[in-house]
C-alpha positions as CSV (number, residue, x, y, z in Angstrom):
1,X,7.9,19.5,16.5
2,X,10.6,17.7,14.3
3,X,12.9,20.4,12.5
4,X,15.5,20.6,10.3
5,X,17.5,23.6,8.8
6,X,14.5,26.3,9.7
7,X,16.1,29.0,11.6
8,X,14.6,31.2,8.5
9,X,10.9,30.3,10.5
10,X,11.1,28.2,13.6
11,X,11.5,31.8,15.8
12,X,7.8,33.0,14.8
13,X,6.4,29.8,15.2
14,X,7.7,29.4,18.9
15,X,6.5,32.3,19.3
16,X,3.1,31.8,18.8
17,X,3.0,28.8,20.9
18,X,4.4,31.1,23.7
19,X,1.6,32.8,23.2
20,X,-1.5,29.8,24.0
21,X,-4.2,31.1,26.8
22,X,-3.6,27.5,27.7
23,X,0.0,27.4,29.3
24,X,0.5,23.8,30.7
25,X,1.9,22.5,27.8
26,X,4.9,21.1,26.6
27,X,7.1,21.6,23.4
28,X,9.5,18.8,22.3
29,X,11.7,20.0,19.4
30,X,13.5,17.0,18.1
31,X,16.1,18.1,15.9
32,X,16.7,15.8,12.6
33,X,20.1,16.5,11.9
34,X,20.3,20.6,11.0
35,X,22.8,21.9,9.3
36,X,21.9,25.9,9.3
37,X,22.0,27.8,12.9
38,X,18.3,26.4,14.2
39,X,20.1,25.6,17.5
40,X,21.6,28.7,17.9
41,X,18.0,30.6,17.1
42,X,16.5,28.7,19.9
43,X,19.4,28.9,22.8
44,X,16.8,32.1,24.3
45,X,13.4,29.9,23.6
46,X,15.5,27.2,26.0
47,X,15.3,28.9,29.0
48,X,11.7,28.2,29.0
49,X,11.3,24.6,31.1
50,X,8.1,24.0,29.1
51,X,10.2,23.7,25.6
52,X,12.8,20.8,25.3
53,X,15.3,20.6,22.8
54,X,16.7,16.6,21.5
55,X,18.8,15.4,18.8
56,X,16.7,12.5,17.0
57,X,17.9,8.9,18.3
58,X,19.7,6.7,16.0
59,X,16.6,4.3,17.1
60,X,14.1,6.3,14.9
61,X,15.6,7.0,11.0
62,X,15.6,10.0,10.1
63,X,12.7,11.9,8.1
64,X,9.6,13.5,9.6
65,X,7.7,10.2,10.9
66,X,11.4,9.3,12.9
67,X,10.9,12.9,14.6
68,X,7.1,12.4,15.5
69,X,8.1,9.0,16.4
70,X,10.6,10.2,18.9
71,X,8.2,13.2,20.1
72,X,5.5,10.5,21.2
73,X,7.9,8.4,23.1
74,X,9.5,11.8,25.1
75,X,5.7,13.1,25.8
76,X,4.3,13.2,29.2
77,X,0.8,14.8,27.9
78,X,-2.7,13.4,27.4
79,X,-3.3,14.9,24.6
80,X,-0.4,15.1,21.3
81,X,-0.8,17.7,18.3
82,X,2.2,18.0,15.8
83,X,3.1,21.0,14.9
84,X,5.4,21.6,11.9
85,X,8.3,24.4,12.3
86,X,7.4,26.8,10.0
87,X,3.6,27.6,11.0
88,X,1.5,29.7,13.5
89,X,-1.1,28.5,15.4
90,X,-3.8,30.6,16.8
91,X,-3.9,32.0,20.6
92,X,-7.0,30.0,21.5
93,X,-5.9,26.5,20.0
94,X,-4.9,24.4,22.9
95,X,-7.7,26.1,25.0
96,X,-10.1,25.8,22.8
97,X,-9.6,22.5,21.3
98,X,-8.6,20.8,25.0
99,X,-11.4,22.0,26.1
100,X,-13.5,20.4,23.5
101,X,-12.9,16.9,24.4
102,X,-11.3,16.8,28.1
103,X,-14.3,16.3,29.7
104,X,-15.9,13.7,27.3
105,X,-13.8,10.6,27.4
106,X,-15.9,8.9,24.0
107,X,-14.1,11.9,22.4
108,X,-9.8,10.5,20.6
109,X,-9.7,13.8,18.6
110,X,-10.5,17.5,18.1
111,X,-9.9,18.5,14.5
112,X,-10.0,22.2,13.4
113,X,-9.3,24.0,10.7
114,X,-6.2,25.1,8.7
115,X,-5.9,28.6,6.4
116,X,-2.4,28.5,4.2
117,X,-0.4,32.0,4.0
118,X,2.7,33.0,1.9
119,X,5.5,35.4,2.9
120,X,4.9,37.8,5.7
121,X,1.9,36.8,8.5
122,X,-0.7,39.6,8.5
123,X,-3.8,37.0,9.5
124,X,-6.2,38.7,12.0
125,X,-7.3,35.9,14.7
126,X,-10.7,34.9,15.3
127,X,-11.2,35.6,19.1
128,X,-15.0,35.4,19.0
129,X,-16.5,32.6,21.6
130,X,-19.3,31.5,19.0
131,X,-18.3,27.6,18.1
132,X,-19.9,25.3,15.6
133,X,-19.0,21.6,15.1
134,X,-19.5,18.6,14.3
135,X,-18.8,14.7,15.5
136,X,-16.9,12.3,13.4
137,X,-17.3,8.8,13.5
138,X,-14.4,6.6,12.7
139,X,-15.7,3.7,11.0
140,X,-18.2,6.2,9.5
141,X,-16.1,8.8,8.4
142,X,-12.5,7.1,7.1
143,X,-13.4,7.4,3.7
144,X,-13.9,11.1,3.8
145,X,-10.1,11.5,5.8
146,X,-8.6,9.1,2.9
147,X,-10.3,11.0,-0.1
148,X,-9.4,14.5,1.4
149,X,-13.7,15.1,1.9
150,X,-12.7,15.6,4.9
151,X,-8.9,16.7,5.6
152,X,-6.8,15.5,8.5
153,X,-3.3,18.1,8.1
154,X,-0.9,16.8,10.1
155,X,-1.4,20.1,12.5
156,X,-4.8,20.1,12.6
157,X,-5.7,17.9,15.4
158,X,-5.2,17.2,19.0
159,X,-5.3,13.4,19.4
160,X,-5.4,11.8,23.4
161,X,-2.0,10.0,22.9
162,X,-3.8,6.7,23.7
163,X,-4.6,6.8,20.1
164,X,-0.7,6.2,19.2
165,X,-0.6,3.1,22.0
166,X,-0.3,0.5,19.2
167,X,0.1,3.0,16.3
168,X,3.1,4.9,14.4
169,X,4.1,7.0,11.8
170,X,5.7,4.2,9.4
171,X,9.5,5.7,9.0
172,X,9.6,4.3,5.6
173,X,7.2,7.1,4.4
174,X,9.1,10.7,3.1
175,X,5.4,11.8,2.4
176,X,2.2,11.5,3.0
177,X,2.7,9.7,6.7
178,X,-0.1,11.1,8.6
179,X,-2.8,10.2,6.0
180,X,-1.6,6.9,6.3
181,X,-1.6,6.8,10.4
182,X,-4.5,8.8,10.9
183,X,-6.2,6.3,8.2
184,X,-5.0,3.7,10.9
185,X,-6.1,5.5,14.1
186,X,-9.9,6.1,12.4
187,X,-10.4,2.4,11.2
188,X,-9.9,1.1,14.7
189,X,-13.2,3.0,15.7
190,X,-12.1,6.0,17.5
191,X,-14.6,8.9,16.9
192,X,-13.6,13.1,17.2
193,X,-15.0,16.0,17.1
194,X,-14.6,18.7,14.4
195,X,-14.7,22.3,15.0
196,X,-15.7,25.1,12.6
197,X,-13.1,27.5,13.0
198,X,-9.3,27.8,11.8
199,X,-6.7,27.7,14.8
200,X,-3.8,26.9,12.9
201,X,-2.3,28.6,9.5
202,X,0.6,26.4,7.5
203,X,3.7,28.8,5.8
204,X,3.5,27.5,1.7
205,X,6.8,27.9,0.8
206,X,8.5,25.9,-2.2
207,X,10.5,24.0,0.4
208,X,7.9,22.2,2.2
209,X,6.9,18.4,1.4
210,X,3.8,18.9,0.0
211,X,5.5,21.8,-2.1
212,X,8.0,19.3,-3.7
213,X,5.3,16.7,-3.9
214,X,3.1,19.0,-6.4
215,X,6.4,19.6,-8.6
216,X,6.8,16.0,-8.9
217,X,9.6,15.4,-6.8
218,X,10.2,11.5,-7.0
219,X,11.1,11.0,-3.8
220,X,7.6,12.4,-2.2
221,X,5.5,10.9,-5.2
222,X,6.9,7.6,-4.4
223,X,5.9,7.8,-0.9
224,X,2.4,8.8,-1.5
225,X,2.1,5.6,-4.1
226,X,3.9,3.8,-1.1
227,X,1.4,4.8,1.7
228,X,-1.5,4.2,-0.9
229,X,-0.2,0.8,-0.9
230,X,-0.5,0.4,2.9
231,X,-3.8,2.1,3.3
232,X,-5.2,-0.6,0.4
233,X,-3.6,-3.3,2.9
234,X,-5.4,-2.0,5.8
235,X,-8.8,-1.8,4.1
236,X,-8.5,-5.1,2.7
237,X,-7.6,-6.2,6.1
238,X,-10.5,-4.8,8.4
239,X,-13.1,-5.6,5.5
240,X,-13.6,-2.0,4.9
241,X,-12.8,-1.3,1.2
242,X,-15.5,0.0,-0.5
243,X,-16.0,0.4,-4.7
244,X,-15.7,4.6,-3.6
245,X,-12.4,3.6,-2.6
246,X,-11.5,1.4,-5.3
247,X,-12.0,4.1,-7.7
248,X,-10.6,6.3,-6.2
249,X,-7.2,5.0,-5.7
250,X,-7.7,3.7,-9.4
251,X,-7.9,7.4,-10.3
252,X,-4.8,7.9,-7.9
253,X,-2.6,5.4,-9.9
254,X,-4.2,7.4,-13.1
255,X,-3.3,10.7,-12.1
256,X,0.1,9.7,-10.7
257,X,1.0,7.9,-13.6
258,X,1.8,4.3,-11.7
259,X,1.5,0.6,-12.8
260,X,2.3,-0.9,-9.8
261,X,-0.2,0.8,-7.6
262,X,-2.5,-0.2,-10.1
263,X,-1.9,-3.6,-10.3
264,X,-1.6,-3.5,-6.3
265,X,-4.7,-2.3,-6.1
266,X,-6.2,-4.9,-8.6
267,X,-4.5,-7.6,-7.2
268,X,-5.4,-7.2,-3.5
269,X,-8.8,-5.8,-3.4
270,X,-12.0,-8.1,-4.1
271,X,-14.2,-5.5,-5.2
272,X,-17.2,-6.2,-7.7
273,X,-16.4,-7.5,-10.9
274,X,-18.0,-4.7,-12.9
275,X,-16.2,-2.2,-10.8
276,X,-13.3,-3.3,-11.4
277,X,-13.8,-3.8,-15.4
278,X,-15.0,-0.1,-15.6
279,X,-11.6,1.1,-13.2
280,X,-9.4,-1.4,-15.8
281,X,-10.7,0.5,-18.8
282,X,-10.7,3.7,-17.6
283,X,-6.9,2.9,-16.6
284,X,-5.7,1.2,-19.4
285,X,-7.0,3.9,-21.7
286,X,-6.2,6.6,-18.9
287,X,-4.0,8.6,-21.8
288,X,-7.2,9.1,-24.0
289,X,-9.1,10.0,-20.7
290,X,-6.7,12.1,-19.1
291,X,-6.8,14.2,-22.9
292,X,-10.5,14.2,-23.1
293,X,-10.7,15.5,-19.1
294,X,-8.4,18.8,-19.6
295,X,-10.4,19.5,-23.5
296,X,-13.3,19.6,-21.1
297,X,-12.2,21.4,-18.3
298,X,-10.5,23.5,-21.3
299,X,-13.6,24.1,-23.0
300,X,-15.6,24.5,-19.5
């Protein structure tokens, strides 16, 4: 769990977490560089041998993939989830999702669900045995995590920590950094499980990442247009970009208003030629689109 400057939130979520069925577990706080009285919140949460408190290493830089970074060097565990510091995750979720895939090597991953709450937590948890699921194939199924078909959140999945033997969070990311490593940890073949049922619930508040990212905040758009870049890269790479994919980062660089991931995406993918004349036009007269889409959607 990387933090910084959440003693508002980081109480509750410990909290919860104290509260798993499954208790051999282990919570690595890595602290980025707080400035507010987190420490101080969690002094009583220390006690607790299970739950280790470290100040981020000038070896990882500092940001959210840094933290994770860290976290996956300091873990004894088979299995890693990362959890954010302002969330709650359900009773059952270690349990439930350890239980999943301990016994079935073939199994990297259990994904679950994820509800979003505002302000005060009033959820009721789903305590009910009845599970339904589904497998997920990794060189089947990477298109659906990179188009959001299929959504990876960052808390929403135990991984066995063998998936992160040759793979990172890239510390030059400020957004956007799991979609860009879980991209990397499908395309190398490792297949999951996906489980019907929410065991985690993520705080919306205006200060979170993906808060400033849908207000435009350069800093986080710039990221996502960065770890576009690296995903196109990695397709091109393992021969697995597909026209699906062309147009949709084409739409990407559309909707996000950028040249250069445009012209990165026309420059190193070899995609049909037809494709990639229809994606031209549709970007290079994206301002007439994007007016004609919202009359539509207006008129809808």
């Amino acid at each position: 769990m990387a933090t910084y400057n959440r003693e508002l939130f980081i109480e509750e979520t410990i909290q919860s977490i104290l509260k798993q069925e499954y208790t051999n577990w282990e919570l690595l706080i890595i602290d980025d560089g707080c400035k507010d009285n987190t420490y101080q919140v969690l002094i009583p949460y220390l006690q607790d041998p299970r739950i280790g408190f470290f100040q981020r290493s000038l070896k990882y830089k500092k940001g959210l993939p840094g933290c994770r970074n860290m976290g996956l060097d300091l873990a004894q565990g088979e299995f890693v989830i990362f959890f954010d510091d302002d969330d709650i995750v359900h009773p059952q979720n270690l349990q439930i999702s350890i239980g999943e895939i301990s016994s079935r090597p073939d199994l990297m991953f259990c994904r679950y669900r994820r509800e979003v709450f505002e302000g005060k937590f009033d959820k009721v948890f789903d305590t009910s045995q009845k599970l339904e699921s589904f497998s997920i194939q990794g060189l089947k199924d990477y298109s659906k995590l990179i188009t959001q078909e299929l959504p990876f959140n960052s808390c929403s999945v135990l991984w066995r920590k063998e998936c992160f033997k040759d793979i990172r969070f890239n510390e030059e990311l400020l957004y956007a950094e799991e979609w860009e490593c879980y991209t990397n940890i499908l395309t190398e073949g490792n297949n999951g499980i996906s489980i019907d049922k929410t065991l985690y619930y993520g705080r919306k508040h205006a200060q979170s990442n993906t808060g400033e990212f849908y207000r435009g905040n350069p800093l986080r758009v710039q990221s996502k247009i960065k770890a576009s870049k690296s995903i196109i890269d990695l397709l091109n790479r393992k021969g697995l970009m597909t026209p699906r994919l062309y147009k949709y980062f084409g739409w990407m660089a559309v909707l996000l208003g950028s040249k250069s991931l445009y012209k990165y995406l026309e420059k190193y993918s070899s995609i049909n030629i037809f494709i990639r004349l229809k994606m031209a036009s549709i970007y290079y007269l994206s301002p007439a689109v994007l007016i004609f889409l919202k009359l539509k959607k207006k008129i809808g």
